[in-house]
C-alpha positions as CSV (number, residue, x, y, z in Angstrom):
1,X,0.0,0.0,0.0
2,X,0.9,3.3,-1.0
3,X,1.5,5.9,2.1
4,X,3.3,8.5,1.1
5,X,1.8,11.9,0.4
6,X,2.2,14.0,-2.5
7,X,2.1,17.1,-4.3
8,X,1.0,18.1,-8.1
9,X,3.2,20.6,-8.4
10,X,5.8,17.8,-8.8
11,X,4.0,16.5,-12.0
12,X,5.0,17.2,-15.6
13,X,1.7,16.2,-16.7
14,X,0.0,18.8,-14.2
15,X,2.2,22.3,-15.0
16,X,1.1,21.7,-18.8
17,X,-2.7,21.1,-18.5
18,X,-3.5,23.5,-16.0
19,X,-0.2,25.8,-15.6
20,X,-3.0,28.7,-14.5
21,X,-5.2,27.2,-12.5
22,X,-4.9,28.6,-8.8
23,X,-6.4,28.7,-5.6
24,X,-8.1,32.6,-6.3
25,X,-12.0,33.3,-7.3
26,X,-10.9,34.3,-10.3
27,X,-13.5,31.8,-12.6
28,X,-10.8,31.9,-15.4
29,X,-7.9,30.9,-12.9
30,X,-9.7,29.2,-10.4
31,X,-9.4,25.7,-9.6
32,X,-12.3,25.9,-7.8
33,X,-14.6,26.8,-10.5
34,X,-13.6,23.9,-13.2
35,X,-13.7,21.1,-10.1
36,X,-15.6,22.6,-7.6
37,X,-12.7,22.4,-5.0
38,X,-9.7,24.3,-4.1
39,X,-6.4,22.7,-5.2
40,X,-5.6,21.9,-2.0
41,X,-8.6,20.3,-1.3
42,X,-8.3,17.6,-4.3
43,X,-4.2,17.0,-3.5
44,X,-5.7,15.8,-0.2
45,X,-8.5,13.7,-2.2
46,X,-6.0,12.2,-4.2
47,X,-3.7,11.1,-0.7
48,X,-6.4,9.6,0.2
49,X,-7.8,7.9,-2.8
50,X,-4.8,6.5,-3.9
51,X,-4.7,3.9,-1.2
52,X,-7.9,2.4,-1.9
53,X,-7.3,-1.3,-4.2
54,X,-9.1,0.4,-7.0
55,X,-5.6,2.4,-7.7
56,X,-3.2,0.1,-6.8
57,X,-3.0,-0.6,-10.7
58,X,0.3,-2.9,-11.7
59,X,-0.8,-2.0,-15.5
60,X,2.4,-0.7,-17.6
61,X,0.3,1.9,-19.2
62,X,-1.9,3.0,-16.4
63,X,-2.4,6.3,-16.2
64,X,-1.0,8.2,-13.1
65,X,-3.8,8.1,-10.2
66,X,-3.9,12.0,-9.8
67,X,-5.0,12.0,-13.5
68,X,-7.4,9.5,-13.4
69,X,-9.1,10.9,-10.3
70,X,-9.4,14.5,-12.0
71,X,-11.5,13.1,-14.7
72,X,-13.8,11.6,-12.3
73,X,-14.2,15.2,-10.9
74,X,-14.0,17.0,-13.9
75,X,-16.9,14.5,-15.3
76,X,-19.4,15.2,-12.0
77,X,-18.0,18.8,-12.1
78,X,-19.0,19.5,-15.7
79,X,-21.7,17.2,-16.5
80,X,-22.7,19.3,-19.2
81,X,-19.7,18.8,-21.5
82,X,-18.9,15.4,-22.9
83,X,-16.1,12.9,-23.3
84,X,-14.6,14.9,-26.1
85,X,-13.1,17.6,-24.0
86,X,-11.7,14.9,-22.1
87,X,-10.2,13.4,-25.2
88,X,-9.1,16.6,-26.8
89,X,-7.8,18.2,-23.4
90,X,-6.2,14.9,-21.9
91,X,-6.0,12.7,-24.5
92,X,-8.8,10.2,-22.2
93,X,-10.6,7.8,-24.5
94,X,-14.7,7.6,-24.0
95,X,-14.3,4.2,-22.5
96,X,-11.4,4.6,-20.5
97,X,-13.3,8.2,-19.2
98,X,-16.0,6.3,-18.1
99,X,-13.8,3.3,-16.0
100,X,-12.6,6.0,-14.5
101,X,-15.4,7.6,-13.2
102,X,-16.5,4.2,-12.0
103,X,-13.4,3.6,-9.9
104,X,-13.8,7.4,-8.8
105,X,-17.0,6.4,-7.5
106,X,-15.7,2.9,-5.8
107,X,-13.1,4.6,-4.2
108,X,-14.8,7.5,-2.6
109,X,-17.7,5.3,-1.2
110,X,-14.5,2.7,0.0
111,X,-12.7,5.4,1.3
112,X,-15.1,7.8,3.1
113,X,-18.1,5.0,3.6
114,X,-19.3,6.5,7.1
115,X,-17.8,10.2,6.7
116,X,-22.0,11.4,5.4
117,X,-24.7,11.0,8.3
118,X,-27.4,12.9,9.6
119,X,-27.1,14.1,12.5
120,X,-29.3,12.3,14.9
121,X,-27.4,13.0,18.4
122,X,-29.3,15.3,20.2
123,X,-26.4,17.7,21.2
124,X,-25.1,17.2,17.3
125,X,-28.4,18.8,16.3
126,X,-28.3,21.7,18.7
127,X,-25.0,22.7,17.5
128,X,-25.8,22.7,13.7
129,X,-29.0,24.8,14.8
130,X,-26.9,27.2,16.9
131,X,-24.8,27.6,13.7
132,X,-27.6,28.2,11.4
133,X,-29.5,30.8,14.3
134,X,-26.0,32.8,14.9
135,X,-23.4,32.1,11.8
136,X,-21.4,34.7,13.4
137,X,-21.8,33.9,16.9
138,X,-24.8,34.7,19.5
139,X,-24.4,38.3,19.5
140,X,-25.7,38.5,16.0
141,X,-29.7,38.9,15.2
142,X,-31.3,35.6,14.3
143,X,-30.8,33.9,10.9
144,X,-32.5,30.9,10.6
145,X,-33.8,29.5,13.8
146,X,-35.1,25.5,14.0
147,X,-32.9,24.8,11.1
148,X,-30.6,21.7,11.0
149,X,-29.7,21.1,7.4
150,X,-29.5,23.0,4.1
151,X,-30.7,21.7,0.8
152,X,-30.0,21.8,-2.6
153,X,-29.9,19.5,-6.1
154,X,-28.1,19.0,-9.2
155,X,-29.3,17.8,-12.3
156,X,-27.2,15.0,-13.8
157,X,-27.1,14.8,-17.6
158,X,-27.2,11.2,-19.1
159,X,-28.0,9.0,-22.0
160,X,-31.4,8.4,-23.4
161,X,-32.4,5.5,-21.6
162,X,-34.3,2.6,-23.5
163,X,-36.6,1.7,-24.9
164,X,-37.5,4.9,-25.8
165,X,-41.1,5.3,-24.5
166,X,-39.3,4.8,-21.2
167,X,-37.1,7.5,-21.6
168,X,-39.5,10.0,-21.5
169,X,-40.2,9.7,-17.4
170,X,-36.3,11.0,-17.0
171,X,-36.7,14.4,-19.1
172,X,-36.0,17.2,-17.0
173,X,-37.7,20.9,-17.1
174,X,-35.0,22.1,-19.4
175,X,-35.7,19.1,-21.7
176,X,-32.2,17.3,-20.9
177,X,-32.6,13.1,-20.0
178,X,-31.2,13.3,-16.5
179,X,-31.0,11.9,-12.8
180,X,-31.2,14.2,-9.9
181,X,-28.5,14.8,-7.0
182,X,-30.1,15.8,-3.8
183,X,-27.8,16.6,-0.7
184,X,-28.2,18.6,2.9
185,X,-25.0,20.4,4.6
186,X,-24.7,21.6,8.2
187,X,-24.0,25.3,9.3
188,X,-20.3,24.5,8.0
189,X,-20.9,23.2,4.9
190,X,-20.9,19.6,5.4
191,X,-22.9,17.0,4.1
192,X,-25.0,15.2,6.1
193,X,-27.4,13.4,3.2
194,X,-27.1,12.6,-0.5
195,X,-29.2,10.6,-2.7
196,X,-28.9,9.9,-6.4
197,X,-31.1,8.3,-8.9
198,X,-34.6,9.8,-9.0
199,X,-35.3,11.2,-12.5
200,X,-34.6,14.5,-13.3
């Protein structure tokens, strides 16, 4: 097993595809805006990703695992362009983009199984209410009193399903076939619940 940690910055491969991509809210610059995490934030992902048997790839021609795991992002991060940015951009084949996001997916349900619950521990609950009543802390007027979770969804483009009569029940409002994302976060942004698979 892998331990060691890492850095990008070390990677050929990384200083040539993204040589401008920072840590600012610049959305031309920003790492943030084209994976929806600070640079920081996915160096850690990859850490801790990396140790999970679905990269521990003995393949001669396997791509390097920090690779592999920003296409997963970039996939769930940009849902609305296809595989053929991929391929232009990083030279990722359609099939070997989607194994990828596959073992993506494996990994971070192997890896952080446990890490997503809803709160259900009575002092756990009063906190996330505290932080939702006084953000800034109890000298500030009320915010949102009663409140223990915050909710929002994602619409997740995908293939026509068949047969094609069928299809028709996962057409979302803005006429794309897709699957929706739900998810709740705490008074510091964590996630407490996610579901996928009802139709958009």
């Amino acid at each position: 097993m892998i331990s060691e940690c890492v850095s990008l910055s070390t990677y050929h491969y990384w200083e040539i595809t993204h040589p401008y991509l920072t840590d600012d809210d610049d959305p031309r610059t920003s790492f943030r805006a084209n994976y929806r995490m600070n640079r920081t934030t996915f160096e850690r992902l990859v850490n801790d990703l990396r140790q999970h048997p679905e990269y521990q790839l003995t393949a001669p021609n396997a791509l390097p695992i920090h690779i592999q795991i920003s296409c997963g992002i970039w996939r769930l991060s940009n849902c609305h362009l296809g595989y053929r940015i991929m391929n232009v951009g990083w030279g990722v084949s359609n099939g070997s983009y989607t194994n990828m996001t596959r073992r993506f997916t494996a990994a971070v349900q192997g890896i952080y199984r446990g890490i997503i619950r809803w709160p259900t521990q009575l002092e756990v609950v009063e906190e996330i209410q505290q932080g939702f009543q006084h953000p800034n802390g109890n000298t500030e007027p009320y915010h949102l009193p009663g409140v223990i979770g915050a909710l929002d969804g994602k619409n997740i483009i995908i293939e026509a399903p068949t047969p094609r009569h069928y299809a028709e029940y996962w057409r979302d409002r803005k006429g794309h076939f897709s699957v929706k994302l739900t998810a709740v976060c705490d008074h510091r942004c964590r996630f407490t619940f996610i579901t996928v698979g009802d139709s958009g």
